[in-house]
Residue frames as qw, qx, qy, qz and C-alpha x, y, z in Angstrom:
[[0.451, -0.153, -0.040, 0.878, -29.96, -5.03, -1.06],
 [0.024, 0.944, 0.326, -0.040, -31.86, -1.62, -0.76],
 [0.531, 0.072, 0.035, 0.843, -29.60, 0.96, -2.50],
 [0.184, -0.706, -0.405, 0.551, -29.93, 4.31, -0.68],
 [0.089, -0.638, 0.381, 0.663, -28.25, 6.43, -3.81],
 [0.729, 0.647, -0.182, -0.132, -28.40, 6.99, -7.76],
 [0.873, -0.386, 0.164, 0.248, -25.37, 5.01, -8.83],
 [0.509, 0.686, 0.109, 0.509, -23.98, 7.18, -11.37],
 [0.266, -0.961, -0.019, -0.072, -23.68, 10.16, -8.19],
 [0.630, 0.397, -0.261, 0.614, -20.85, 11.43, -7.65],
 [0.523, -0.818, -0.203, 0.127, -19.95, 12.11, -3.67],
 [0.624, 0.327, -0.350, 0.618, -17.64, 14.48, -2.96],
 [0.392, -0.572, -0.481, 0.536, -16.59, 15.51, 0.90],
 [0.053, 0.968, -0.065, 0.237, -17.12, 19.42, 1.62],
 [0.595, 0.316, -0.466, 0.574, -14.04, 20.73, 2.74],
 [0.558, -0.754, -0.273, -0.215, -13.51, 21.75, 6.42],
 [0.223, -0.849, 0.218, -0.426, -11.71, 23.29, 8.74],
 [0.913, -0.016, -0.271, 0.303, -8.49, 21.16, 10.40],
 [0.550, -0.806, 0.172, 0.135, -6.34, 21.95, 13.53],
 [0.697, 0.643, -0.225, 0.222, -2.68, 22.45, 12.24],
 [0.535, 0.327, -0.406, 0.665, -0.65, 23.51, 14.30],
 [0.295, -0.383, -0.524, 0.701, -0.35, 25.46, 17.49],
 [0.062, -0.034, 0.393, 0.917, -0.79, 28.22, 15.43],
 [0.359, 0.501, 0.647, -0.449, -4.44, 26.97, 14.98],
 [0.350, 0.377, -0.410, -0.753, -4.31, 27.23, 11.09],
 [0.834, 0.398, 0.160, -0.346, -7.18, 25.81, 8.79],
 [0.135, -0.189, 0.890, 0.393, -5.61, 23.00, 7.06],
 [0.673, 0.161, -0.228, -0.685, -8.24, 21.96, 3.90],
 [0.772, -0.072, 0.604, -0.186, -9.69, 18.29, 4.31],
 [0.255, -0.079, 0.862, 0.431, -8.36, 15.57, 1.65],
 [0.580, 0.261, -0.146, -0.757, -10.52, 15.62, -1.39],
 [0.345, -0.103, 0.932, 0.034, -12.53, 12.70, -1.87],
 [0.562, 0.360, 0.150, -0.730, -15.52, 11.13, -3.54],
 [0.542, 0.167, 0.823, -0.043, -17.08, 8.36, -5.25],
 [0.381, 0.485, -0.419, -0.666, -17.91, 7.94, -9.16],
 [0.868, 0.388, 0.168, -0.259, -19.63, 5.16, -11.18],
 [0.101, -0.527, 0.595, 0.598, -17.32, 3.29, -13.25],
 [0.376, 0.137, -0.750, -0.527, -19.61, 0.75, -14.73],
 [0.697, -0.345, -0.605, -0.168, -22.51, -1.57, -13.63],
 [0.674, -0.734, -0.084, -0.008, -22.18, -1.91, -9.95],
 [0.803, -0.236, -0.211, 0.504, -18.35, -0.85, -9.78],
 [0.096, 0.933, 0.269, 0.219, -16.87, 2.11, -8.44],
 [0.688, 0.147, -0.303, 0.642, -13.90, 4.06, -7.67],
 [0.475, -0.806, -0.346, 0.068, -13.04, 5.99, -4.79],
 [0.475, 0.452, -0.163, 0.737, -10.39, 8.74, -4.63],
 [0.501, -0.810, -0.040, 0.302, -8.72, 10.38, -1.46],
 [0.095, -0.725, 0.456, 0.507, -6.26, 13.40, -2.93],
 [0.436, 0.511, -0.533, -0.515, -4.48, 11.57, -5.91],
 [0.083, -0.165, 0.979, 0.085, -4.94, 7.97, -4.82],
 [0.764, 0.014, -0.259, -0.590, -7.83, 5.89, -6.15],
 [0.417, -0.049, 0.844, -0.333, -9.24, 2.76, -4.84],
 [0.439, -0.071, -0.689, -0.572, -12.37, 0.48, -6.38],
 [0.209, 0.014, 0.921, -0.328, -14.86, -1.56, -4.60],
 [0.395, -0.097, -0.749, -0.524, -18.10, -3.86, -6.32],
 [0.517, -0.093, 0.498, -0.690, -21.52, -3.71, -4.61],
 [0.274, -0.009, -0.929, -0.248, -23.19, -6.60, -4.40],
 [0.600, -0.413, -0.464, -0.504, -26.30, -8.26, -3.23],
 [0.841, -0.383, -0.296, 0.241, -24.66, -10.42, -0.50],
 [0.568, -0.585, -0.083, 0.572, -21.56, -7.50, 0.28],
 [0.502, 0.845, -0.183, 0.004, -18.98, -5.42, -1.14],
 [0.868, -0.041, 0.014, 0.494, -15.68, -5.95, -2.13],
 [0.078, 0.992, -0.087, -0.043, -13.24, -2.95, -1.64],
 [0.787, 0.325, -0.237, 0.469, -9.63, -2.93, -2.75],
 [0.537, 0.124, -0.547, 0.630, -7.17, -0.82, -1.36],
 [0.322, -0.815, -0.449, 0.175, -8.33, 0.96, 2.04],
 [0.120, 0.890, -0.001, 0.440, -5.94, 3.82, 1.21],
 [0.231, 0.290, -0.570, 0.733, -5.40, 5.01, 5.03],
 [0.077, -0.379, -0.920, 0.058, -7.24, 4.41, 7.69],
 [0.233, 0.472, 0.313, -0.791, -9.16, 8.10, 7.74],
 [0.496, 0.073, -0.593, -0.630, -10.11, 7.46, 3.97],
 [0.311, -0.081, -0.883, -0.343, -11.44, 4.05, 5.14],
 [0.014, -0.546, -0.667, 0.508, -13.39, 4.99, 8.35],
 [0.418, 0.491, 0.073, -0.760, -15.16, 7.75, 5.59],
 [0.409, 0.196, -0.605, -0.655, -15.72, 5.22, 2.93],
 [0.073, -0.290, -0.933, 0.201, -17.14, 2.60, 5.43],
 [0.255, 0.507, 0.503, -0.652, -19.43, 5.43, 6.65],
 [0.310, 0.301, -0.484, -0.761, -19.80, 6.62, 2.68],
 [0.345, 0.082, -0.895, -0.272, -21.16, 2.85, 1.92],
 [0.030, -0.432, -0.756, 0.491, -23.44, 2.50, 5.32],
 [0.424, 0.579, 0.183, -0.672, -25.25, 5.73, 4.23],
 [0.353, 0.467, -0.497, -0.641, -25.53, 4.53, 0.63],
 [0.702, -0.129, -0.621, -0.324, -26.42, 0.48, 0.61],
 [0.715, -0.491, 0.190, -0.460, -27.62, -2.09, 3.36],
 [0.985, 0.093, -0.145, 0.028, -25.12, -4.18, 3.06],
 [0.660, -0.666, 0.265, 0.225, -21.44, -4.88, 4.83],
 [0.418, 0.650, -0.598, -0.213, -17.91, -4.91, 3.18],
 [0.992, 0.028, 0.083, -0.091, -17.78, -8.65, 2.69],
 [0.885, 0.099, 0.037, 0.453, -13.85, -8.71, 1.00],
 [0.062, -0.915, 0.284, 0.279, -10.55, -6.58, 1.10],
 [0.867, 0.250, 0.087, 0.423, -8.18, -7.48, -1.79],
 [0.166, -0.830, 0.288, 0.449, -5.26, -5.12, -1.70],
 [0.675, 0.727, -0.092, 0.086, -3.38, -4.49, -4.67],
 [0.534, 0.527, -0.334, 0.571, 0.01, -4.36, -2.71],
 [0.571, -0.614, -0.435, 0.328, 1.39, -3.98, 0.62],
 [0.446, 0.297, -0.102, 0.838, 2.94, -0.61, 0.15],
 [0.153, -0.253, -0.382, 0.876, 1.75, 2.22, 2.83],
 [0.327, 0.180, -0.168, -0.912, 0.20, 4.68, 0.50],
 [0.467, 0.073, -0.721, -0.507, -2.04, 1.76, -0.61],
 [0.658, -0.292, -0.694, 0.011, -2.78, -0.61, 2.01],
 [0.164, 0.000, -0.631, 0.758, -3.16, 1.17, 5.18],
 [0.361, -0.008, 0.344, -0.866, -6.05, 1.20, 7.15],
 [0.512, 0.013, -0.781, -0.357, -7.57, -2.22, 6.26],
 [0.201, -0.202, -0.889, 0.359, -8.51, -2.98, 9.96],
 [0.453, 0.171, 0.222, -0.846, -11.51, -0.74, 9.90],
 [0.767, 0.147, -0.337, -0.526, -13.44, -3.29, 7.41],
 [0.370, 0.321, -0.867, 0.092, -12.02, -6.34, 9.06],
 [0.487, 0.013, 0.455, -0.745, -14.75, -6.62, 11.45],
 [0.830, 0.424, 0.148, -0.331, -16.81, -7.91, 8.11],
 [0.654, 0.680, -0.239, -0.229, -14.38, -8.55, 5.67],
 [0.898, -0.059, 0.168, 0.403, -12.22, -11.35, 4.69],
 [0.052, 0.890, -0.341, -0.297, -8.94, -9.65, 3.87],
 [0.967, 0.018, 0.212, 0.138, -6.71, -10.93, 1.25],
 [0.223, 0.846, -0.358, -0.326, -3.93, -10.17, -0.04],
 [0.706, 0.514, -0.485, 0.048, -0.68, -12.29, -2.52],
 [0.917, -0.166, -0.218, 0.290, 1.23, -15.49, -0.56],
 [0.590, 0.185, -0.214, 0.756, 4.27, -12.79, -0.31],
 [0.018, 0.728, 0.111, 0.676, 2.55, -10.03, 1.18],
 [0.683, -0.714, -0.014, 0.154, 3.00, -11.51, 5.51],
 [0.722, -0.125, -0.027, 0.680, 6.84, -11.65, 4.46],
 [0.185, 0.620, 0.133, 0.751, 6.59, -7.80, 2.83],
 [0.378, -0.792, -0.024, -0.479, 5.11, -7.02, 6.36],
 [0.900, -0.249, -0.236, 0.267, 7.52, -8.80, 8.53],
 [0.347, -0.908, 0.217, 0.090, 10.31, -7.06, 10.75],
 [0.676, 0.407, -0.564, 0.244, 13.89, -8.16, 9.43],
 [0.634, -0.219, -0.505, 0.543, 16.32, -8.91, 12.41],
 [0.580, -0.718, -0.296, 0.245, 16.33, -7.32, 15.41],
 [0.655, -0.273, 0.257, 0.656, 20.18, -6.85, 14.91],
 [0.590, 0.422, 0.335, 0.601, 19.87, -4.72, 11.64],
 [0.278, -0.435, -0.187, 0.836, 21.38, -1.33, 11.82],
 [0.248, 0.701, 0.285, -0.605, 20.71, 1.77, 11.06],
 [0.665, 0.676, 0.219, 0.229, 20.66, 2.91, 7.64],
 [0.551, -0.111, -0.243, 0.790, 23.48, 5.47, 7.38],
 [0.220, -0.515, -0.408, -0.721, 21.14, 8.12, 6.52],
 [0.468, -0.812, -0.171, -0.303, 19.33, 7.75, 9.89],
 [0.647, -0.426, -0.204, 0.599, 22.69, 6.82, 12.48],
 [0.500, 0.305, -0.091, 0.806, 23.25, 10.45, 11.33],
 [0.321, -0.599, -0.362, -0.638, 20.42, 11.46, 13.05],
 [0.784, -0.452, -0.372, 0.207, 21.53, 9.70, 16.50],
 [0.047, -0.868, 0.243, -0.430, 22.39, 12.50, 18.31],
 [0.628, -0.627, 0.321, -0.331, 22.54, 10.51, 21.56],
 [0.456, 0.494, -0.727, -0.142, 24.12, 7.42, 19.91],
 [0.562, -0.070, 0.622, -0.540, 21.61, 4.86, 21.76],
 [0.177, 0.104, 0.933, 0.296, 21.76, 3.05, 18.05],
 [0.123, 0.537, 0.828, 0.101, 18.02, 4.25, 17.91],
 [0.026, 0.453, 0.073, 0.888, 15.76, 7.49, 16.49],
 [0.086, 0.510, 0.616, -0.594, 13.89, 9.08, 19.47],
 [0.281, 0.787, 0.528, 0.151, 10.81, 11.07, 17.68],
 [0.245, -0.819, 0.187, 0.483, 13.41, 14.59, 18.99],
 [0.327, -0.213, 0.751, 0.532, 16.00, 13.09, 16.38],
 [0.531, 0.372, 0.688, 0.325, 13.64, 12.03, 13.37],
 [0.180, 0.636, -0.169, -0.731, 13.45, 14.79, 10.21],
 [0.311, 0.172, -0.752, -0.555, 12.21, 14.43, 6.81],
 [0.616, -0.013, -0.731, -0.293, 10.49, 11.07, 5.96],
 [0.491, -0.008, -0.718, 0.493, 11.56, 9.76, 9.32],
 [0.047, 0.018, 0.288, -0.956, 9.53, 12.65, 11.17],
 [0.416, 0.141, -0.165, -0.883, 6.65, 12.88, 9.10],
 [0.744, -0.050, -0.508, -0.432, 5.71, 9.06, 9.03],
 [0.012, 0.365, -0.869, 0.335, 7.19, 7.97, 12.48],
 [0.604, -0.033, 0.599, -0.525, 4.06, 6.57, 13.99],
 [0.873, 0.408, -0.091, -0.251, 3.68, 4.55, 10.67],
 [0.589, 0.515, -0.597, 0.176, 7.38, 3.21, 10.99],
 [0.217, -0.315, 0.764, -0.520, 7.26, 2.55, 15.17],
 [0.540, -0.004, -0.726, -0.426, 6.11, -0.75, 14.96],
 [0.366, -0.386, -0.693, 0.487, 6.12, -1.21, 18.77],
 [0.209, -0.838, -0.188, -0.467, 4.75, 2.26, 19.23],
 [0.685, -0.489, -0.287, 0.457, 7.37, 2.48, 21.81],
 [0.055, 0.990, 0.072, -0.110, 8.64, 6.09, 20.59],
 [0.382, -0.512, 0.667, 0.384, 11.94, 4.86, 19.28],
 [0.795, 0.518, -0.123, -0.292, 12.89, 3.54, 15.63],
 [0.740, -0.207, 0.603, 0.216, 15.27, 0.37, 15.55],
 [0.146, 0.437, -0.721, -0.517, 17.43, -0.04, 11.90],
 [0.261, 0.180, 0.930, 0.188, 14.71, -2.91, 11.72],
 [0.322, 0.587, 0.685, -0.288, 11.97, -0.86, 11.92],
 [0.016, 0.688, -0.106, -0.718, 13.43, 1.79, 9.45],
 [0.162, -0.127, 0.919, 0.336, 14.25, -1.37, 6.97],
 [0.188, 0.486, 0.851, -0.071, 10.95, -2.65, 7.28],
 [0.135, 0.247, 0.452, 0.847, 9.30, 0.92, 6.93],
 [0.219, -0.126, 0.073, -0.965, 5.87, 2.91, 7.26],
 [0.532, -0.068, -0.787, -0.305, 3.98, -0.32, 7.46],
 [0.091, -0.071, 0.656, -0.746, 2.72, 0.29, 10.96],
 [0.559, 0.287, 0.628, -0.459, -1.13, 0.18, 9.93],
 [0.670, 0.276, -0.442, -0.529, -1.37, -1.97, 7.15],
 [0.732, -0.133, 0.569, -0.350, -3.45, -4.96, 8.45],
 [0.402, -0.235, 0.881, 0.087, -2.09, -8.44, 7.58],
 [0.591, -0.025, -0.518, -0.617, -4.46, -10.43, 5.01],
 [0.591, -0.208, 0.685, -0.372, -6.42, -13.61, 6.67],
 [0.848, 0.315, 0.426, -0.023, -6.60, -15.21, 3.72],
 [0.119, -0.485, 0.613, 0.612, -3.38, -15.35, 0.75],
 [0.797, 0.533, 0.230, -0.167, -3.75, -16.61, -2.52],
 [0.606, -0.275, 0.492, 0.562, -0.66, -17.60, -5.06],
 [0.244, 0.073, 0.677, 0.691, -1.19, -17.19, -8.84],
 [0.265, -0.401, -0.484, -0.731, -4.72, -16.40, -9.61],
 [0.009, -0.348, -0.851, 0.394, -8.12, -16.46, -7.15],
 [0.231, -0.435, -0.460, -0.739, -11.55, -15.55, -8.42],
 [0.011, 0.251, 0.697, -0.672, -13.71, -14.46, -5.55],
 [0.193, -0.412, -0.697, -0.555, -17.63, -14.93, -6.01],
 [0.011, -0.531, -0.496, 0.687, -20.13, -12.97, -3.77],
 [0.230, 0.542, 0.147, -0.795, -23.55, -12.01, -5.05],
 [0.670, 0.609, 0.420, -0.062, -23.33, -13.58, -7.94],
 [0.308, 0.921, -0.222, 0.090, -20.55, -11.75, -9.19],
 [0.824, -0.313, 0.052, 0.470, -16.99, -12.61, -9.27],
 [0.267, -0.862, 0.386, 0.195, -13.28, -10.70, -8.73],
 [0.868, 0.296, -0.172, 0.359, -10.44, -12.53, -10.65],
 [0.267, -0.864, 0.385, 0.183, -7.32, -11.01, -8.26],
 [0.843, 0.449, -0.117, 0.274, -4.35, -12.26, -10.88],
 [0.560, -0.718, 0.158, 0.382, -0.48, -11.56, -9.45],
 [0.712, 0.615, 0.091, 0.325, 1.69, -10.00, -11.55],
 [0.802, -0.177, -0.037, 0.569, 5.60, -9.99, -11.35],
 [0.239, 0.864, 0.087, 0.434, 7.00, -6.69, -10.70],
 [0.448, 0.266, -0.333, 0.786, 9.82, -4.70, -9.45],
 [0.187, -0.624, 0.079, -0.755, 7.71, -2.18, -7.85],
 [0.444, -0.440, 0.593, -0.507, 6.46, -5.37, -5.56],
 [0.052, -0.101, 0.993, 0.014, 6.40, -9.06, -4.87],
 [0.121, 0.466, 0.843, -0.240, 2.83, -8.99, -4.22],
 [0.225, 0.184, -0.255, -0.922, 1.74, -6.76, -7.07],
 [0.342, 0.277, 0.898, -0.028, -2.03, -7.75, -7.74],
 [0.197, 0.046, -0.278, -0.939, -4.37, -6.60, -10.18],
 [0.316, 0.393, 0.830, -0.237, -8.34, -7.34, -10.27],
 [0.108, 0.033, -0.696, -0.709, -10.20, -7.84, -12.97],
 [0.490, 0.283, 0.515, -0.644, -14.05, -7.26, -12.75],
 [0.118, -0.047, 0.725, 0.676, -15.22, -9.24, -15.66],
 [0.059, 0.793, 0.596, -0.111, -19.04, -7.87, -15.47],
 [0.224, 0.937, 0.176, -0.200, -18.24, -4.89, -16.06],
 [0.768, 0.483, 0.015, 0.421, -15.06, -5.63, -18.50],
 [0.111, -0.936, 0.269, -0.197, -12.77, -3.28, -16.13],
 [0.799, -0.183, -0.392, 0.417, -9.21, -4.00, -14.36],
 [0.354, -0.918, 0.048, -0.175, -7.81, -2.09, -11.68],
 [0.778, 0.100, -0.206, 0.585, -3.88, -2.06, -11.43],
 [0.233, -0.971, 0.046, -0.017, -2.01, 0.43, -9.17],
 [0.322, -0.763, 0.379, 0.413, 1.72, 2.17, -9.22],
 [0.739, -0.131, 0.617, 0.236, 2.65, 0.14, -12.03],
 [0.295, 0.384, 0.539, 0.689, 0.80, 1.71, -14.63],
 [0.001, 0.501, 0.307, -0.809, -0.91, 5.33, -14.43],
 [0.326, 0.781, 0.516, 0.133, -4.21, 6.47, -16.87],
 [0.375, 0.776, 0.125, 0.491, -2.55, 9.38, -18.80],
 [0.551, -0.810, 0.201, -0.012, -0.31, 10.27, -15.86],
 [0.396, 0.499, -0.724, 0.265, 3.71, 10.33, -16.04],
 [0.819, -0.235, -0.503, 0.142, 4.85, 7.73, -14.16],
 [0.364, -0.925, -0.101, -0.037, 6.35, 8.76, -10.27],
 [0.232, -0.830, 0.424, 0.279, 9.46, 11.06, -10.19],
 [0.262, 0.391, -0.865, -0.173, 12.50, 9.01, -10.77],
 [0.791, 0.177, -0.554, -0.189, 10.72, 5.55, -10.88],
 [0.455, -0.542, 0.560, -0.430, 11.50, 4.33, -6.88],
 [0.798, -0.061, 0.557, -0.224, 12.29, 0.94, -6.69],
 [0.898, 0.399, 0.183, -0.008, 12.47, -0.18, -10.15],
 [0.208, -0.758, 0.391, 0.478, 15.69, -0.73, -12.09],
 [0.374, 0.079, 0.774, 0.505, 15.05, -2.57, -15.32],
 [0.479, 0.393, -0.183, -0.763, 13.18, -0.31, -18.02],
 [0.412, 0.107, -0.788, -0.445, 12.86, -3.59, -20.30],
 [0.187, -0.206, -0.926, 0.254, 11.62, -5.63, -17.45],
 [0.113, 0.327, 0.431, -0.833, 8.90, -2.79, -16.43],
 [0.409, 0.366, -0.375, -0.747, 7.88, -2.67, -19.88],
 [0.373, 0.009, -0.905, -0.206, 7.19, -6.77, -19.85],
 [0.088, -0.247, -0.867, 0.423, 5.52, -6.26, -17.14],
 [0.419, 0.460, 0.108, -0.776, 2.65, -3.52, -18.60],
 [0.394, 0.235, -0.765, -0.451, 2.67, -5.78, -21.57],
 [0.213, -0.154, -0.949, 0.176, 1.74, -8.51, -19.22],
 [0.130, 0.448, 0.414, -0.782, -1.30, -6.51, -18.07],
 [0.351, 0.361, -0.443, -0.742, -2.09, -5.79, -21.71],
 [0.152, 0.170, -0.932, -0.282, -2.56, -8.90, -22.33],
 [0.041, 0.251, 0.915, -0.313, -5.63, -9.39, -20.01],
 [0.007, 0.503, 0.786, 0.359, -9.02, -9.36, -20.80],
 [0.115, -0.700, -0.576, 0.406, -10.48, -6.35, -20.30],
 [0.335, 0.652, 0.296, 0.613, -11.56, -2.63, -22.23],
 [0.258, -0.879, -0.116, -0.385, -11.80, -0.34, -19.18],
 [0.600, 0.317, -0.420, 0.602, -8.87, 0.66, -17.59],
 [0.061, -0.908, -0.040, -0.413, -8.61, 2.16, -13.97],
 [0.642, 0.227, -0.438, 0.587, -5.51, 2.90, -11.99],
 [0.619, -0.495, -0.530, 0.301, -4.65, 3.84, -8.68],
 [0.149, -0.611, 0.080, 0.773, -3.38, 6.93, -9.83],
 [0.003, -0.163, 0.671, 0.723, -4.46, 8.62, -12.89],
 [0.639, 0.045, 0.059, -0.766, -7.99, 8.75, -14.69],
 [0.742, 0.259, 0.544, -0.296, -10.60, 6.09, -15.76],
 [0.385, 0.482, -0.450, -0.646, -9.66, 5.07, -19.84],
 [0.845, 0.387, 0.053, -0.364, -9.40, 2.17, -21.42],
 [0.884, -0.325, 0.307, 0.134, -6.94, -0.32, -22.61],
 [0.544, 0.655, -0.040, 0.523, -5.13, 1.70, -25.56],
 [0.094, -0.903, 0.314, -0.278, -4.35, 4.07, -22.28],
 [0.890, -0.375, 0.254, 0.049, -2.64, 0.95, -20.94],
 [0.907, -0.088, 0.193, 0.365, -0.86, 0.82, -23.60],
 [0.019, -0.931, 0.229, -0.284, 0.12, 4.97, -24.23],
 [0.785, -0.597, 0.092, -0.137, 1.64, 3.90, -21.10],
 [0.821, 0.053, 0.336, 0.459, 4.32, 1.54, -22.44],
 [0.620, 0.677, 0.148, 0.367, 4.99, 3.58, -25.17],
 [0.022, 0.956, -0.216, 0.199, 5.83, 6.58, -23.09],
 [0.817, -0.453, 0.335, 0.126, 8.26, 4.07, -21.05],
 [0.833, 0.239, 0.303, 0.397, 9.71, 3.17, -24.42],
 [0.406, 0.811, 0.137, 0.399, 9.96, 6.36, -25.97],
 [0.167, -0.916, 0.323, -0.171, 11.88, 7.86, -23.02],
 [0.763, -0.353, 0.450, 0.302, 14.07, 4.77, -22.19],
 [0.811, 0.315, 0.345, 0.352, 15.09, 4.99, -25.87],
 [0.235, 0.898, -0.021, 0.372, 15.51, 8.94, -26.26],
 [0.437, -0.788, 0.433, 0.014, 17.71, 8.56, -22.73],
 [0.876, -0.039, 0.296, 0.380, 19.93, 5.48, -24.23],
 [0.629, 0.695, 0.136, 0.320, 20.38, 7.70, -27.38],
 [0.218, 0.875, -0.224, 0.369, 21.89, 10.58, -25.43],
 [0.807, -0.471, 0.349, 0.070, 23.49, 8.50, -23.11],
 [0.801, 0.288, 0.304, 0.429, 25.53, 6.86, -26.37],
 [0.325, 0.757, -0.124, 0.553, 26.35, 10.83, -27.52],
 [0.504, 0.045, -0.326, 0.799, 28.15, 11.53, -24.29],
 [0.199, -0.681, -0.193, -0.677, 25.33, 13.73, -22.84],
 [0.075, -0.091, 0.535, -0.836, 24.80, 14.84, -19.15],
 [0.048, -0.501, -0.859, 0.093, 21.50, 14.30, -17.32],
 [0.027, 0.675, 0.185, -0.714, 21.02, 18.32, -17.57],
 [0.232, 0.245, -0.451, -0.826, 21.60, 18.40, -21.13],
 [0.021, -0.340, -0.939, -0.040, 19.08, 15.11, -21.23],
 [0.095, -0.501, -0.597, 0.619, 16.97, 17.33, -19.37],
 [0.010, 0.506, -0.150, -0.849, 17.16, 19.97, -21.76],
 [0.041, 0.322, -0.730, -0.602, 17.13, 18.30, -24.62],
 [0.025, -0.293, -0.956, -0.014, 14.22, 15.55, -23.78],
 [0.351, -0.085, 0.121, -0.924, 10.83, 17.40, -24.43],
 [0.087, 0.384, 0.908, -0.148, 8.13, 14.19, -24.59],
 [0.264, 0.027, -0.035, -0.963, 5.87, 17.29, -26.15],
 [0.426, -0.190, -0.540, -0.701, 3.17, 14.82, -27.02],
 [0.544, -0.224, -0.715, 0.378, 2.68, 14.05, -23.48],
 [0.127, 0.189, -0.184, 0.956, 2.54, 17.53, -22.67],
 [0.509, -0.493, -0.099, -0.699, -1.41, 17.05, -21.74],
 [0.662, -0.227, -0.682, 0.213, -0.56, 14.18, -18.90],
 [0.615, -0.773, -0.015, -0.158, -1.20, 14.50, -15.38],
 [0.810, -0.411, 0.210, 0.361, 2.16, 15.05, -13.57],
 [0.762, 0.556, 0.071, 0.324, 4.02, 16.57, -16.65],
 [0.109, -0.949, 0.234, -0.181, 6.00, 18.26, -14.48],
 [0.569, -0.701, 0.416, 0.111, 7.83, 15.76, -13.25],
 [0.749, 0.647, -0.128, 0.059, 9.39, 14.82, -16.73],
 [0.455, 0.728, -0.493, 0.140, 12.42, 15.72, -15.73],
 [0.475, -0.393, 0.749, -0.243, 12.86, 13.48, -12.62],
 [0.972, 0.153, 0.139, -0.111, 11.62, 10.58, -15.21],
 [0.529, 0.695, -0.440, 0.209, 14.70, 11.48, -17.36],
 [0.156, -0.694, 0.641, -0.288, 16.68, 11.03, -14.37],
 [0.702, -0.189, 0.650, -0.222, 15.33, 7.78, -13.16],
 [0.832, 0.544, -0.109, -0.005, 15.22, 6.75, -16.87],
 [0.229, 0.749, -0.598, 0.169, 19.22, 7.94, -16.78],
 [0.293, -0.530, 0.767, -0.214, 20.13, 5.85, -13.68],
 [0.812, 0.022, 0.580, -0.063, 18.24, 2.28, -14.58],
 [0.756, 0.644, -0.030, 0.119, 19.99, 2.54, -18.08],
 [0.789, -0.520, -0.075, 0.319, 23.12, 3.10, -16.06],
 [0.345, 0.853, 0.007, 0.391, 24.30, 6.65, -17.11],
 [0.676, -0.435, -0.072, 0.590, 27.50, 8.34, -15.20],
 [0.210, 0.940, 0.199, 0.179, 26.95, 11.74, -15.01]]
């Protein structure tokens, strides 16, 4: 392997000039760029998501692919930087933000993802209606959105939710979601799978969570790091109200369960690079707000006076501390407050 770059460097894209609109306004390019995290592993960041992938002699291994413009500029990032192909894709999850744009490396790269992650990508029935949310949107009442009809969410990701690319959205595909390019795995795995290449191995471990069935984490034990995404966040409130999840105790067994594994360098899919005390910050802050919402939940409080009342002050340097008060909320509703 002939490495073209210092590994320590730190690429980041210039910014540039983007067609917007009709209008013809400069739209700035996603920030990206590439950082050492240890020995031969490194993390890769498009806006606030992060990613990882381990160079090796014989390939690399890259986790999530982001989207698929991040991954057609981190293939090219990796071509100009070693002589060697991506060899593995492990995704951490099948969610959109995360796992789109895996068929650019699939050329080279086994792809792999958790035994549950074809069903996570699977269409439900045919038959399933709309949500009620979008049938309000059916102007024409034809049962389906035309791209005229879609707003919001429904607008802004359609070509990620039109799984036929026929220019219509079925109540299956709306079900199913933004999952339009995130490329299958060719290769699953159930409980654990260590993956050797180079001389180096991957430990991908599955761990049970609300957020998803096919939550993996990977553990680089050369350079004593793990890499866990949505679940847990490096000094970083967790997102808004908490999407998806509705047990606080059960979220909290699950970061615990993470704790437990072997490893001192911490880096998350959101959020910085620390270390495994930030793993467990983490928890705490979970605790400390599930416990400060129960309290005023028990005194007969409102989610505004919560609001008010909840400062989290030693938190006050996290990434995200704005959205504090949308934790409170999601705190409020999985503790099952009735404002």
């Amino acid at each position: 392997m002939r490495t073209k770059n210092l590994k320590g460097m730190v690429r980041l894209s210039a910014l540039a000039g983007l067609a917007a609109s009709s209008l013809v306004l400069a739209q700035q390019a996603p920030d990206r760029g590439i950082v050492n995290v240890a020995g031969d592993l490194y993390r890769a960041h498009n806006n606030a998501h992060n990613t990882v992938f381990l160079v090796t002699s014989e390939g690399i291994l890259v986790s999530d692919p982001i989207n698929r413009d991040f991954a057609q500029w981190l293939r090219g990032e990796l071509a100009s930087m070693y002589d060697v192909p991506v060899r593995v894709v492990a995704y951490s999850h099948h969610h959109w933000d995360h796992a789109s744009g895996g068929e650019v490396f699939a050329d080279t790269a086994e792809v792999i993802g958790h035994e549950t992650m074809p069903g996570a990508l699977a269409l439900p029935s045919a038959d399933t209606p709309l949500s009620d949310d979008a049938a309000a949107l059916d102007a024409n009442g034809n049962g389906q959105i035309e791209e005229s009809e879609a707003s919001g969410n429904l607008a802004g990701q359609f070509a990620l939710i039109d799984a036929d690319g026929d220019g219509m959205l079925t109540g299956a595909e709306i079900a199913r979601g933004p999952l339009s390019d995130v490329h299958p795995p060719s290769t699953v795995y159930s409980d654990t799978r260590t993956i050797t290449l180079g001389g180096k191995s991957v430990e991908l471990i599955h761990i049970a969570s609300e957020h998803s069935p096919d939550m993996t984490v990977l553990r680089f034990p050369d350079e004593d790091a793990l890499f866990f995404v949505d679940i847990i966040s490096v000094r970083r409130l967790p997102f808004r109200t908490f999407p998806g999840v509705v047990d606080a105790d059960g979220w909290i067994e699950t970061v615990r369960s993470v704790e437990a594994l072997d490893f001192s360098i911490a880096v998350g899919g959101h959020g910085d690079i620390g270390t495994k005390e930030d793993v467990a910050d983490h928890r705490e802050y979970i605790e400390a707000l599930r416990d400060a919402v129960a309290a005023g939940i028990a005194d007969g409080q409102s989610i505004e006076e919560l609001q008010a009342g909840i400062t989290m002050d030693e938190y006050s340097d996290w990434g995200s501390f704005n959205w504090l008060g949308e934790n409170i909320a999601g705190m409020y509703r999985m503790l099952g407050g009735d404002n």
